[in-house]
C-alpha positions in Angstrom: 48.1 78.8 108.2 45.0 79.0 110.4 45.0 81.5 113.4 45.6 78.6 116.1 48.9 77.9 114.8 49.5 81.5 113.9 49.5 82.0 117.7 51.3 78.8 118.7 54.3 80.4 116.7 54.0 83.8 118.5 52.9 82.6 121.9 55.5 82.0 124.7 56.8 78.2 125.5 58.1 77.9 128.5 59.2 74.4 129.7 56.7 72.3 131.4 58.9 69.4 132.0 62.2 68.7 133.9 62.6 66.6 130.1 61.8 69.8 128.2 64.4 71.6 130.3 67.3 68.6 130.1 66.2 68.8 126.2 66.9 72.9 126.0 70.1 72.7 128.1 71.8 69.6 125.9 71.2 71.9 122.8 72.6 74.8 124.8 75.9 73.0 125.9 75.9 71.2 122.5 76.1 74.7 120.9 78.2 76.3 123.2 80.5 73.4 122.9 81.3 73.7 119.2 81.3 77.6 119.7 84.0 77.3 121.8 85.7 74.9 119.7 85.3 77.5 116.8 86.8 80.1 118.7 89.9 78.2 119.4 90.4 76.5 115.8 89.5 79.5 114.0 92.5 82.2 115.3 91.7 85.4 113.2 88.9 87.3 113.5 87.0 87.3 110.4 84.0 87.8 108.7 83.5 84.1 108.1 84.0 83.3 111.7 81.7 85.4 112.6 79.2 84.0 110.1 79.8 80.7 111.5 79.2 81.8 115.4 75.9 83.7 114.0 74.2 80.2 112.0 75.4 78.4 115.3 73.3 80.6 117.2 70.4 80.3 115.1 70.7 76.6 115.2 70.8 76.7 118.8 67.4 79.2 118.8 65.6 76.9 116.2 66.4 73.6 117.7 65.0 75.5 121.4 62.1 76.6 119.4 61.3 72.8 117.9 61.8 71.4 121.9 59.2 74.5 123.0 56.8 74.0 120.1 57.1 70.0 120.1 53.2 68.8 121.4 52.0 71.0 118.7 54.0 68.9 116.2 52.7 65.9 117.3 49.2 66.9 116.9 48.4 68.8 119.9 46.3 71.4 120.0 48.0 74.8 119.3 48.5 77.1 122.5 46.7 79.4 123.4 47.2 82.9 122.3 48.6 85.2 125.2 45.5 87.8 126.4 46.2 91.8 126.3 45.9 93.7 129.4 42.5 95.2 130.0 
């Protein structure tokens, strides 16, 4: 992995398109749909449950992290590395 992409995956995304946003906020709903759908199906508090909430999460971060990071996938040029304070 070069040093560009390196600091695409680091660097922050934030949404530069009413699309981008619509795109984070479908996923968000989406997840929080079947979440809540969990909760109600799945009456006892359990370990599995709560395995099931945690991967839904994580789908939820990933598929927000694909949106954020989606012009470098097709090819763009990686972002550009936050700066440190001087």
């Amino acid at each position: 992995m070069d040093a560009g992409q390196l600091a695409h995956r680091f660097a922050h995304h934030p949404p530069s398109t009413p699309a981008i946003v619509q795109k984070h906020e479908l996923i968000r709903d989406a997840s929080a749909a079947l979440a809540q759908l969990l909760n109600e199906v799945i009456d006892k508090e359990c370990r599995e449950k709560s395995l099931a909430l945690t991967s839904l999460e994580e789908v939820m971060f990933w598929a927000n992290a694909a949106v954020a990071r989606e012009l470098n996938y097709r090819g763009a040029s990686p972002a550009t590395p936050p700066t440190s304070p001087a």
